[in-house]
MARPA-664717 format. One line per field, with one value per residue (C-alpha): residue in three letters; x, y, z; chain. Coordinates in Angstrom, 1 decimal, always signed. Layout:
<rs>
type: ala	... .
xx: X	... .
yy: Y	... .
zz: Z	... .
mol: A	... .
</rs>
This chain:
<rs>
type: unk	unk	unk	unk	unk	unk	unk	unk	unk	unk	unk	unk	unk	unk	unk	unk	unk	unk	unk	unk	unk	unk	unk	unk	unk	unk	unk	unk	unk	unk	unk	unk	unk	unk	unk	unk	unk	unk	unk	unk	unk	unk	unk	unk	unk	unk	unk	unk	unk	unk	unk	unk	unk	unk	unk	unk	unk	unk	unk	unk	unk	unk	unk	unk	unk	unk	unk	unk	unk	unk	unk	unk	unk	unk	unk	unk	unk	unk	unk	unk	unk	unk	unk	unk	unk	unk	unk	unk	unk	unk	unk	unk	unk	unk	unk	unk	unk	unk	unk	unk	unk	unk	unk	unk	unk	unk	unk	unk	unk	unk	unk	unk	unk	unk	unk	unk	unk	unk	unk	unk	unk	unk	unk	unk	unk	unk	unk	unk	unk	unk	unk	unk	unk	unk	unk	unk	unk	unk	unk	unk	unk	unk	unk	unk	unk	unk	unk	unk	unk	unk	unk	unk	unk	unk	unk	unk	unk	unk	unk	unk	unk	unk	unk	unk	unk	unk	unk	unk	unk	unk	unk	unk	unk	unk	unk	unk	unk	unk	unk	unk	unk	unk	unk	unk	unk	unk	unk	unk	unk	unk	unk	unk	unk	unk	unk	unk	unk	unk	unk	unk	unk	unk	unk	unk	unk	unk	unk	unk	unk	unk	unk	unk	unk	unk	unk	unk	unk	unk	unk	unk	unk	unk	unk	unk	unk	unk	unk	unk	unk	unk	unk	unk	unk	unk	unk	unk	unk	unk	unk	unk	unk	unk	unk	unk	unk	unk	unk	unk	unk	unk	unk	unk	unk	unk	unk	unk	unk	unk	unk	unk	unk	unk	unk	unk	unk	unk	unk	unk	unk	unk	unk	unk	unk	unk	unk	unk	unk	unk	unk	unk	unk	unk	unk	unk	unk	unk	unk	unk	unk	unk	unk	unk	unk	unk	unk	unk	unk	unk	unk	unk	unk	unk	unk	unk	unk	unk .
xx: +133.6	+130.5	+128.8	+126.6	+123.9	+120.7	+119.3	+115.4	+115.8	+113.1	+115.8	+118.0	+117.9	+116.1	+117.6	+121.1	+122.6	+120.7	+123.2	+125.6	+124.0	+121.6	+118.3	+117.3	+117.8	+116.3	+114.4	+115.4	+111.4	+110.4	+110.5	+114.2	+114.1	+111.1	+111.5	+113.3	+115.4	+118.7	+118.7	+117.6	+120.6	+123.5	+126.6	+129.4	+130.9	+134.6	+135.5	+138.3	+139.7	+143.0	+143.0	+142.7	+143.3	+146.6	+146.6	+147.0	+144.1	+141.7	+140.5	+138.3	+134.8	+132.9	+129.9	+127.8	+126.3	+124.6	+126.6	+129.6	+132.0	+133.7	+136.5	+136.8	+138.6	+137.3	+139.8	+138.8	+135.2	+136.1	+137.5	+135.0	+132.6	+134.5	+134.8	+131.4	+130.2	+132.5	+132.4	+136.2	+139.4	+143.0	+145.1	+147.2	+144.6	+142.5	+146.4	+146.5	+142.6	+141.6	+144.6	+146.2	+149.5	+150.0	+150.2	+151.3	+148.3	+146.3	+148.3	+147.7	+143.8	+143.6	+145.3	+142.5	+139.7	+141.2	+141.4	+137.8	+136.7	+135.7	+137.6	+138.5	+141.8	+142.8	+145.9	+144.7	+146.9	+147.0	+150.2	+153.1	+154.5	+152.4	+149.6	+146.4	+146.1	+142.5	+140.5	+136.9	+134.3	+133.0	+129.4	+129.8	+131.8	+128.7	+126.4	+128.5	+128.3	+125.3	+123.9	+126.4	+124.0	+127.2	+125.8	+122.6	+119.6	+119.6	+123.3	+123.8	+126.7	+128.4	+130.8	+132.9	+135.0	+134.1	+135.7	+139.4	+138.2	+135.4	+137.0	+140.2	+137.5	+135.8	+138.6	+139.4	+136.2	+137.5	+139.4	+136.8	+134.3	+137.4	+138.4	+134.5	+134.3	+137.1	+135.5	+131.8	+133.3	+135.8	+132.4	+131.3	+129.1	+129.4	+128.7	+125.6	+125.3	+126.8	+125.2	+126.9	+125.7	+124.8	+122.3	+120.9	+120.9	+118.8	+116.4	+115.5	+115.4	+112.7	+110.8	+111.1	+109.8	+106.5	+105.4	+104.6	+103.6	+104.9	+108.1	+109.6	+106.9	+109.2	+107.1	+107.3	+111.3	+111.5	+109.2	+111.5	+114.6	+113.3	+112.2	+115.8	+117.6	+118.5	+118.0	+117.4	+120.4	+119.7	+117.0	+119.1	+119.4	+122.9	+123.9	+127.1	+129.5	+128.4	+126.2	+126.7	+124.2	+125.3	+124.5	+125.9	+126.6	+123.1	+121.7	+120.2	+119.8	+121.7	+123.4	+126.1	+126.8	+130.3	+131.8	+135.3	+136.4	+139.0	+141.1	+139.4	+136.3	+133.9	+133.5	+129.7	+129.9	+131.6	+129.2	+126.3	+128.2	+128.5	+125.1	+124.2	+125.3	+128.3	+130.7	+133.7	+137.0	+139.6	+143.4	+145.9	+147.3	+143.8	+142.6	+143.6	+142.8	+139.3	+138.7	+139.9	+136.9	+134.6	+135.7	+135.4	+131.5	+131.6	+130.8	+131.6	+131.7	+134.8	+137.2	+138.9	+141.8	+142.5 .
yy: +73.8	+75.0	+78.4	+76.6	+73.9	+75.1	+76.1	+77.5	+80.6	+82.9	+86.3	+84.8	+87.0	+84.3	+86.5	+86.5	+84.4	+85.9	+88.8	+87.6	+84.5	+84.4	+84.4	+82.7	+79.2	+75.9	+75.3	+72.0	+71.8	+67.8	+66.2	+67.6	+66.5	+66.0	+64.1	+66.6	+68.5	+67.2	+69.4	+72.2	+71.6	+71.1	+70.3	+72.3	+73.6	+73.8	+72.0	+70.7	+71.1	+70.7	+70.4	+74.4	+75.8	+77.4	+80.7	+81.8	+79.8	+81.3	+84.2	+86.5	+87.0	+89.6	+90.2	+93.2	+94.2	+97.7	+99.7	+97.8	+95.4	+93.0	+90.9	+87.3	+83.7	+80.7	+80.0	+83.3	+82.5	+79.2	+80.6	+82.8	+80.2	+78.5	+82.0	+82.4	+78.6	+78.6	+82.4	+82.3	+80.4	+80.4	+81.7	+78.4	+75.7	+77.7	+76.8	+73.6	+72.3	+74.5	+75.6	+72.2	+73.5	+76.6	+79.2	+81.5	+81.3	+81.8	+85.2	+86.4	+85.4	+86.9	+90.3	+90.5	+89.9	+92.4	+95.0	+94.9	+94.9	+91.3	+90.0	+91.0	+89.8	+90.1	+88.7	+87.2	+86.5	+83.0	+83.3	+84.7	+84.7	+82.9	+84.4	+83.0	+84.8	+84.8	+85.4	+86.1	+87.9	+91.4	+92.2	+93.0	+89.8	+87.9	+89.7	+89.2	+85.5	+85.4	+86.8	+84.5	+81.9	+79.5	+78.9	+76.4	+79.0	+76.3	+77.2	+79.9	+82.5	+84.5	+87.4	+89.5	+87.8	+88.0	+88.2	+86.8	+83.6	+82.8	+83.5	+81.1	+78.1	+78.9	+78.5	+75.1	+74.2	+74.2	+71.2	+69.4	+69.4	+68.3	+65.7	+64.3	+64.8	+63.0	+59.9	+60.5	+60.5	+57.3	+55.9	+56.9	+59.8	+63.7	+66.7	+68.7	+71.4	+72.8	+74.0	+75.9	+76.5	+80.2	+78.9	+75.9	+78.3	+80.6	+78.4	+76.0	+79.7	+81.2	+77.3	+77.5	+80.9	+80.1	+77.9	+80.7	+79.7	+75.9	+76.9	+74.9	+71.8	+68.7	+67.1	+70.4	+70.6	+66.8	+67.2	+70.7	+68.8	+66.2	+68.2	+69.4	+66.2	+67.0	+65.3	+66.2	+65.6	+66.7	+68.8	+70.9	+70.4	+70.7	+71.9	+70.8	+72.8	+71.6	+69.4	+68.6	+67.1	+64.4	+62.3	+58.1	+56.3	+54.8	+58.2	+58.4	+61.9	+61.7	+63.7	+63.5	+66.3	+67.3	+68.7	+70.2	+69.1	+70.3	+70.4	+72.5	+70.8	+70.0	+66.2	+67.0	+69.2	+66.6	+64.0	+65.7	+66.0	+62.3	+61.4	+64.0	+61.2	+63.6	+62.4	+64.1	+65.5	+66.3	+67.5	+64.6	+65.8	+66.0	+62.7	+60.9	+62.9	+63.3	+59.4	+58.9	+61.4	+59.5	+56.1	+57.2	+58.1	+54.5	+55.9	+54.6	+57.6	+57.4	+60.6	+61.0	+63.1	+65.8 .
zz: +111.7	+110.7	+112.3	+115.2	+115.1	+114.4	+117.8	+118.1	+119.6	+118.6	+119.3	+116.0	+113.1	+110.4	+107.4	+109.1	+106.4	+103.5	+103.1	+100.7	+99.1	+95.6	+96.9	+93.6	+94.8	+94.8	+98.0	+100.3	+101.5	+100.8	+98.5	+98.2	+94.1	+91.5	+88.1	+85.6	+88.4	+86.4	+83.9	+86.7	+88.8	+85.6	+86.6	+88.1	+85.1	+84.6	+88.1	+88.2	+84.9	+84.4	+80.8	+80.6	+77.2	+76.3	+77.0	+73.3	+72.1	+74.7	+73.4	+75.7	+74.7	+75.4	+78.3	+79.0	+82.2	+83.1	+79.9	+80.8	+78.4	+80.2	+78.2	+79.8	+79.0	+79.8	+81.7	+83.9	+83.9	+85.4	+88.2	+88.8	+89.0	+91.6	+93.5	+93.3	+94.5	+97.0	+98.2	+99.4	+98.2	+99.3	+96.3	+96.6	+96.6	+93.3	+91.5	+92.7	+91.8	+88.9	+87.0	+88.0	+89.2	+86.1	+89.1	+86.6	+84.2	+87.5	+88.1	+85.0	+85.2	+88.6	+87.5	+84.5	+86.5	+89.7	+87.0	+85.7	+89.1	+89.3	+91.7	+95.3	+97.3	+100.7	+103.0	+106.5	+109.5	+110.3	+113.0	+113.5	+110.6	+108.4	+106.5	+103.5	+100.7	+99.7	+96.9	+96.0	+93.7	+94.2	+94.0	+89.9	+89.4	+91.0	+89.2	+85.6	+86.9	+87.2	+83.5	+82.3	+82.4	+83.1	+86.9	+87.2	+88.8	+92.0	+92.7	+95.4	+93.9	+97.1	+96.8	+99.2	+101.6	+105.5	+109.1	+109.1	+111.1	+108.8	+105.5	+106.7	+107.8	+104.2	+102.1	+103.7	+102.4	+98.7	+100.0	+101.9	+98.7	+96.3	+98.4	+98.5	+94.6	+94.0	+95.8	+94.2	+90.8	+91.5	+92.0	+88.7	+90.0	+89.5	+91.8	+90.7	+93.2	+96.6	+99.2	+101.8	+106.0	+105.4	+103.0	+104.9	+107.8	+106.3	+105.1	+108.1	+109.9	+106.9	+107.1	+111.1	+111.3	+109.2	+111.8	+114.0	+117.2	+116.6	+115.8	+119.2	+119.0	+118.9	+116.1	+114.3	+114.4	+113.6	+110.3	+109.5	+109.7	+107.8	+104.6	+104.3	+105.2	+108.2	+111.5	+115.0	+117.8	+121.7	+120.4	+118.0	+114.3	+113.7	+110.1	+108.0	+106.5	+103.5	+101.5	+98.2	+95.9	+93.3	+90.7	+91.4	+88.6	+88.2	+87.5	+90.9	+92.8	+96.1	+98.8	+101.4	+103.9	+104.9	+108.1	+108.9	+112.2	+114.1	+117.1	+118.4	+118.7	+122.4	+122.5	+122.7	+119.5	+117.6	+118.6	+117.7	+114.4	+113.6	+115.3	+112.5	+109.9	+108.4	+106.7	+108.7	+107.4	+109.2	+108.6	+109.2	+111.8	+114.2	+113.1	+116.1	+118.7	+117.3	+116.2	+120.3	+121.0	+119.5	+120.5	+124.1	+123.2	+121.5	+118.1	+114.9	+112.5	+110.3	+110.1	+106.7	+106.7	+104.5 .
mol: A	A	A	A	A	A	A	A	A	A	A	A	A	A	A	A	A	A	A	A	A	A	A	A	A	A	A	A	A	A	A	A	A	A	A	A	A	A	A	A	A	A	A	A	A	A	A	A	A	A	A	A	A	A	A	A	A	A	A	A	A	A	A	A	A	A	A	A	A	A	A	A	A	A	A	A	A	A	A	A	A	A	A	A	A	A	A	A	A	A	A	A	A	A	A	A	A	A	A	A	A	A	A	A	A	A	A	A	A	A	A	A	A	A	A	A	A	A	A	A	A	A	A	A	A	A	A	A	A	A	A	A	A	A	A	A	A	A	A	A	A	A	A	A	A	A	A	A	A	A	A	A	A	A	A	A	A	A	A	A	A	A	A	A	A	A	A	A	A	A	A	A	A	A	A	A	A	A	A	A	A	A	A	A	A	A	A	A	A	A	A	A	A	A	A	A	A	A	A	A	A	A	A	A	A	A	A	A	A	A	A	A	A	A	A	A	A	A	A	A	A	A	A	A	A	A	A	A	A	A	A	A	A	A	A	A	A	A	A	A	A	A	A	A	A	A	A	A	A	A	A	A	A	A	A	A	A	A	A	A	A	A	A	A	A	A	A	A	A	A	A	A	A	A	A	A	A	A	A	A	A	A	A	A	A	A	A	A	A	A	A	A	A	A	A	A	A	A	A	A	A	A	A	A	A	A .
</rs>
């Protein structure tokens, strides 16, 4: 699930989730898109791709950064992009999306970007005895991303990888937003951009805080959480785990906004969610007990499980 809902409590750090995201980012203030923000936002390059290049015909190029040579593939830059979009990805799910199933070629990429530093990789308890592997970039690899000029300006990069709990919950993200794709581009559309919670967070908290003295005015909150798409539930704004912004197969700019629910989740919490308008996900196995939730709050939002 995502952090909290946005609550207006003037004590909350505004810059919390500033830390590890690109500060160079589009803003969501209204109107959300102008004419010509296409070629602004690109596309996600290299998702998805399974039609990966043999290794032996993907020669590493060069990249400099501060004095330093870096050798990469394309196949290695591709990951890194979706390291740095995504900020945290279980080892098995990067095999199974990006290098469609070649878990070997993955090794091998991930052992050439660990030794230049690019790339940082950490174990997590799950329970007894299970454990996630878990990959992300380091502050260079972000950086080398970055003056790659392969990432649009408007998409947040993150690197490091966070508090056990978190980085687990952000991995299953990866899932969420290919899952969602899949269904945009069986519609004949393609994802442009994704925006995680740390960075709505931070910038409802930045807009909120400019109102000064306003900031808790109900008109004022409903007009905030209108000029980033979002709406007002029980006098909160709650947030999704993630939006992503998308192109349908008229050409038209759109958006949907995604949330992870669990088992875990307060009936209150998950109604707020789908009074939100989220499209919710779910694994399989929670479905029911959460569509029973709803249904007992006579709401209609579909679950779609993972």
């Amino acid at each position: 699930m995502s952090r909290d809902s946005f609550t207006f409590d003037p004590r909350e750090d505004r810059d919390s989730f500033a830390r590890e995201g690109d500060h160079r980012t589009v803003s969501l203030r209204a109107p959300v898109w102008q004419p010509g923000d296409v070629s602004d936002l690109g596309r996600l390059d290299g998702r998805n791709d399974h039609r990966l290049k043999a290794e032996r015909e993907d020669s590493p190029r060069a990249f400099l950064l501060a004095g330093r040579t870096f050798l990469l593939r394309e196949s290695e830059l591709q990951t890194m992009t979706e390291l740095g979009t995504f900020r945290v990805l279980a080892a098995a799910d990067l095999a199974k999306f990006a290098y469609g199933g070649e878990a070997a070629q993955m090794e091998r990429d991930l052992r050439r970007l660990r030794g230049q530093g690019l790339l940082i990789e950490r174990t997590l308890p799950i329970s007894r005895p299970k454990t996630l592997r878990v990959v992300g970039l380091t502050k260079t690899g972000k950086r080398l991303l970055r003056s790659s000029n392969r990432v649009p300006e408007s998409q947040a990069l993150y690197h490091g990888i966070v508090k056990p709990r978190e980085a687990k919950h952000d991995s299953e993200l990866y899932r969420l937003f290919q899952a969602e794709a899949a269904r945009i581009e069986s519609a004949g559309g393609r994802p442009l951009r994704v925006v995680l919670d740390y960075e709505l967070k931070r910038d409802v908290n930045r807009a909120r805080a400019r109102l000064g003295e306003r900031r808790n005015d109900e008109q004022e909150i409903g007009r905030l959480a209108e000029s980033h798409g979002l709406s007002v539930v029980d006098g909160k704004i709650p947030l999704p785990d993630m939006r992503i912004e998308y192109q349908n197969a008229e050409l038209e700019l759109h958006r949907v906004d995604l949330e992870l629910a669990t088992r875990h989740y307060r009936p209150r919490g998950l109604a707020q969610k789908a009074k939100a308008g989220f499209s919710l996900y779910s694994q399989r196995d929670d479905v029911s007990r959460l569509r029973r939730i709803l249904d007992e709050q006579e709401l209609t939002a579909r679950i779609f499980a993972l």
